[in-house]
Structure formats: C-alpha cells, structure tokens
N, C-alpha and C positions, 0 to 999 in steps of 0.2 A: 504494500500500500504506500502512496505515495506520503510524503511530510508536509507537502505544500498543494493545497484544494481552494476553491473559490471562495472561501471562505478564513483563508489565512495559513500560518506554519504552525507544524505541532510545538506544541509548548516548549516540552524537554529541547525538541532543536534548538528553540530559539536561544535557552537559558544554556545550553550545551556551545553555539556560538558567539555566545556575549562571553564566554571562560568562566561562565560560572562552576561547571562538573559536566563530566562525563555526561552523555547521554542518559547510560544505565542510573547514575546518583543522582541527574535533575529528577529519573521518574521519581527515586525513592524522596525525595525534595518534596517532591507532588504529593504524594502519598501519606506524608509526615501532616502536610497542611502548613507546610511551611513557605508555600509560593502564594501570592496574592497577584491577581489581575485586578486593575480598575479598582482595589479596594475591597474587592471577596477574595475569600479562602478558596483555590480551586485544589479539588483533588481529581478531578477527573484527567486519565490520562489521553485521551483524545483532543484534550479540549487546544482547538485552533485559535491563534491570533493575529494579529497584524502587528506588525513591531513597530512601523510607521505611525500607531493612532495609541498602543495600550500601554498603559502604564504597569510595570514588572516590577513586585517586592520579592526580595527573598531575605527572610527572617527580620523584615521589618526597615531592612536596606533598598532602595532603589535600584533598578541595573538599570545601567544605558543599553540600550537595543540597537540603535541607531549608529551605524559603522561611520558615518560624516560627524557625529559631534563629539568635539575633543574641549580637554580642557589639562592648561598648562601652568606651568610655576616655575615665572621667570625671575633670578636671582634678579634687579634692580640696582645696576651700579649707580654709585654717585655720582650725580653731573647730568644723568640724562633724564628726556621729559618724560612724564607721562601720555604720551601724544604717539598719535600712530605717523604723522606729520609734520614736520615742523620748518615754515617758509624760511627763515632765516638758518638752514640746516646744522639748525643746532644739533645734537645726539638725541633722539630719539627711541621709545618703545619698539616703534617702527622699522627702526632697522635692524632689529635681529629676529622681523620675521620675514624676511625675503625670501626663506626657502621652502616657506608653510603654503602649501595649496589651498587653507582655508581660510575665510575672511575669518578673522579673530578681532577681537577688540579687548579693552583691559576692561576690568571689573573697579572700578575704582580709580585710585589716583596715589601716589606717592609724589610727595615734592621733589625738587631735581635735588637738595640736597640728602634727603633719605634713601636708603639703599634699602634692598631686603623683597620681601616678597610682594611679588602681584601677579593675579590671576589675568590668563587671558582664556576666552573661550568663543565660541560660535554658537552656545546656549542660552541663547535669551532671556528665558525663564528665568533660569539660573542666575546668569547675572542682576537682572533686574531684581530681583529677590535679595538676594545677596548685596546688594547697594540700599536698600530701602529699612531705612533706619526700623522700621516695627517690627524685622526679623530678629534686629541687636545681636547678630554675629558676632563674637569677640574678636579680637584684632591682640594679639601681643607683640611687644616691641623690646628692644635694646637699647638703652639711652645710656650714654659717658653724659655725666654732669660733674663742676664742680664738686666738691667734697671737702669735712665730713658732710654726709647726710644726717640731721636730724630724727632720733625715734620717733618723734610726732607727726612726721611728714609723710609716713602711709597710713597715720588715721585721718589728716586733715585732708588727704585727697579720697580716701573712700567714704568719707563724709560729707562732701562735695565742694567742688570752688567756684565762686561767683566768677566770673568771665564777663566781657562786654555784650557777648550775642548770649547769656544764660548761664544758668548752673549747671555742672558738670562733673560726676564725680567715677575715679576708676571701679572696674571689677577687682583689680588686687590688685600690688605692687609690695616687690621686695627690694631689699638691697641684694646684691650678686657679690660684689666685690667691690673693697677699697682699698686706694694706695693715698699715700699722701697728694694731699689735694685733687681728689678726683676720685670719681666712686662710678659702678656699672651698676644699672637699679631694671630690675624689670617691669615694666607695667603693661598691666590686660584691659582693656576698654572696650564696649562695642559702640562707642560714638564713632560718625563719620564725620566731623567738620571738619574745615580746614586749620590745618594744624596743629589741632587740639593738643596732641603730647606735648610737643614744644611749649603751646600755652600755656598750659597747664604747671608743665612743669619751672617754665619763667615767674610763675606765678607764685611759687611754694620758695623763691630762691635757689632754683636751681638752672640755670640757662641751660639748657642742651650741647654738648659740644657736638656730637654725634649720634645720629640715631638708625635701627636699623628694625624694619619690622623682621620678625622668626614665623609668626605665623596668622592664620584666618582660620577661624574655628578650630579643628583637630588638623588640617595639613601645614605641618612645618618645613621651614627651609631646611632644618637638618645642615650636612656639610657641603650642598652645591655651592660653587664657585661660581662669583659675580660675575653676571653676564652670559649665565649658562640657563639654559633649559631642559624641563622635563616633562613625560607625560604624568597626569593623575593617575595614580591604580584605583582600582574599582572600589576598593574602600574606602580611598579618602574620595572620591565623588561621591558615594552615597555618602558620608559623614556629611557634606556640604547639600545633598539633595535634601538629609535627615532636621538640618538646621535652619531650612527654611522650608520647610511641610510641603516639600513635592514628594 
C-alpha cells in the first residue's frame, strides 16, 4: 500500500522524515498516544496528513515538517548591523548570508556594539511571536561592567528601575566574576526595548563596557565563534515553538 493517497502521507513517514525515529518507533510513538495532530491524541496508524497544513507534536514538542523552513544562530560580531542591508556598506547581518538559498530575516535586533546571538529564520510565525513582547521570551546576556558590584544591585534590578520610556525590572542576575575594577554579571530579561541592558545597567552605576547576549529562551550560543553559523536541532526549535504556544 502506498504512504502517500489523496488524502495526504502516512503519519509515521512523515514523523520518520522530519528524524524524529525510525519508521517502526514513530508507529510505537503512535501507539503510546504520544503524537498529536492539530491538537488531538492520534493513535491511529493509518491516519494520513498533509505536512504542508498540520501541525505535528511529539511529547508535547512541535516538529517542523516543512523541509524549506530553517532557522539559525548567528554568533553576532561586534561592529556589524543588524540589517540585512546596509546603503552606506557598513558590515552587515546580511552579508554572511550570501550563500543561504533562503530569504531569512533576523528575529530581533542586536546593536552594532553587542555581539552574541540572533536568530535568523524564514518562519514567520515564529519570529513574529518571538518578537512580540506578551510571549516574554527570556533573552540572557554577558555584560563586563565597572567593579566592585554592589550586593544590593541584583535586588534593586529585580525589583524594578524607573527608566525614561517605564519600569523595568530583570528575571535574574548574578555576578560571574570579578577582578579588580571590573566584574562579568549575568542578566536574564524578557524585555525587548532598545537597549534596555545597557540602560539598565547605566542606571544601577554600572556602564557597560561590553556586552554579549548567550542566549533566547533555552538555545545558547554555547562555544561558536563570532561570525559563524549554525542550524537549530529539532529540540531547540521546539523549545522556541514551546515558548511561544505554537
């Protein structure tokens, strides 16, 4: 019998070509009640779909079905824009995807002095979602500030700071390390303004000398090297599909 009818692909192929498992352990996938279409429990093994229209859980994780969307995590060196173009050809997002077949765009924004992660992808959704402050993604970063740091200084930021444009206060922040004069502190935010860490952190007595974000939700930079690229694995996309209720 064929896997593909007018009526769509059998399940297990499709969950079997996305790399989720073998064919034989998508069925037992099936079986378990551990695959979701559209939002029910399917256990039926026949049951056909279209990977083009359905939306695919397994164990409560998203798969991408759709062999054209990607999404990527480019290290962000210092000095270039976040712009896919830039008229006065400054360094740009943009030029280190010239050998990408697919129209990608960044999820966000890094200032040209910030390094560190940004998402590029050709998933709509996703990004949209993921930019729109009522999802409150977390965002962690790396900041060298002057030094010492103050012990009061991760209660008075998680308790919040007046700002010009509002109040604003982090998810958490530690110190990492200090040397004389100058300390590494970490802070986790899901605000999206502009520039808010630096704000924030100018705000508390601490200027920024350097900052780098490490991560967006659960995928971190880890040890890629500036200016390099990688694809998502299937787990850290669902983590990101997980965080904003796709």
């Amino acid at each position: 019998m064929s896997d593909q009818g007018p009526e769509g692909i059998r399940l297990q192929k499709v969950l079997a070509k996305a790399g989720i498992a073998s064919r034989r352990v998508a069925e037992e996938l099936i079986e378990l009640g551990r695959v979701q279409v559209d939002g029910e429990v399917v256990r039926e093994q026949g049951r056909r779909i279209d990977p083009e229209t359905a939306v695919v859980h397994v164990d409560g994780v998203r798969v991408v079905l759709k062999d054209d969307v990607v999404t990527l995590v480019l290290n962000k060196p210092r000095g270039v824009l976040s712009t896919m173009h830039d008229d006065a050809h400054r360094p740009c997002v943009g030029d280190y995807l010239h050998n990408r077949k697919e129209r990608l765009f960044h999820v966000g924004r890094l200032d040209a002095d910030t390094e560190g992660l940004l998402l590029l992808t050709n998933d709509g959704d996703l990004a949209h979602r993921l930019m729109h402050p009522s999802y409150g993604v977390s965002k962690t970063y790396l900041a060298e500030v002057p030094g010492p740091v103050a012990r009061d200084v991760g209660k008075r930021l998680r308790a919040g700071i007046e700002l010009e444009d509002g109040p604003v206060q982090v998810d958490s922040f530690k110190l990492v390390s200090s040397a004389p004069g100058r300390a590494l502190v970490e802070v986790v935010i899901h605000e999206g303004r502009k520039h808010i860490v630096r704000r924030l952190l100018e705000a508390v007595g601490h200027p920024v000398q350097s900052l780098v974000r490490t991560a967006v939700g659960e995928v971190r930079l880890g040890n890629q090297r500036p200016g390099s690229m990688r694809v998502l694995n299937r787990q850290e996309v669902g983590s990101l599909y997980k965080a904003v209720g796709l």
